[in-house]
N, C-alpha and C positions, 0 to 999 in steps of 0.2 A: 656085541658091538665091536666093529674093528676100528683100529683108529692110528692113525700114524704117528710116529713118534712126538714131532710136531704139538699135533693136536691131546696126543696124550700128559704131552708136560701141561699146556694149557690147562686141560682137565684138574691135573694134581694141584698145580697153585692157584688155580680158585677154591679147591676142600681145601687147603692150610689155612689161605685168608677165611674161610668162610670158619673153619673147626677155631681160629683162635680168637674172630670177632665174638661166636658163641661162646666160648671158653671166658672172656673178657666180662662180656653183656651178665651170665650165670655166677660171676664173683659177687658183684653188688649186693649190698645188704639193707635192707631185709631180702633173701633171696626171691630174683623176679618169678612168674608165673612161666613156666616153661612154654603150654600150648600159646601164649603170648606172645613172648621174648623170640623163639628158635625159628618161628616158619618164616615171617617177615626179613630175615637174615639169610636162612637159605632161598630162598626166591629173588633175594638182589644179588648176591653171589650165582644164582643160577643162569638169570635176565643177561649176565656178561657171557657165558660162554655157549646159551643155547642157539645162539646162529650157528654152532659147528656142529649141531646136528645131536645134542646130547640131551637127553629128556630130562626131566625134575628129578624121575626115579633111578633112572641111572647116576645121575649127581649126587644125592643122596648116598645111595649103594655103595659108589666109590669111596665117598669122606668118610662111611664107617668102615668101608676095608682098611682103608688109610690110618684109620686111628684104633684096628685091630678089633672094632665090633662085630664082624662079619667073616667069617673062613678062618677063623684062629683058634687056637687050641685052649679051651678055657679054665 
């Protein structure tokens, strides 16, 4: 995916919104169901920036580079 600078910030501040609404939603106690609670959260964080051309899994992809899931040294 290429993507202009622009559209790359775009990209980044919807994984922060979307990593700390999950991060927020996952506090509560008794701890929610995760297959429950995380995909409805990422698919409305997604719904915002897929008119610029950026798929579910590449949205995905990105919020766990972003939060060092993905390409990092473990």
């Amino acid at each position: 995916m290429h993507t202009t600078p622009e559209t790359d910030n775009a990209i980044r501040a919807a994984c922060r919104r979307c990593t700390k609404e999950i991060q927020q939603a996952m506090r509560k106690k008794p701890k929610p169901n995760w297959n429950e609670t995380v995909p409805p959260i990422i698919n409305k964080h997604h719904k915002k920036i897929e008119p610029l051309g950026v798929s579910l899994l590449e949205f995905v992809s990105f919020a766990g580079r972003l939060n060092g899931r993905f390409g990092a040294e473990q």
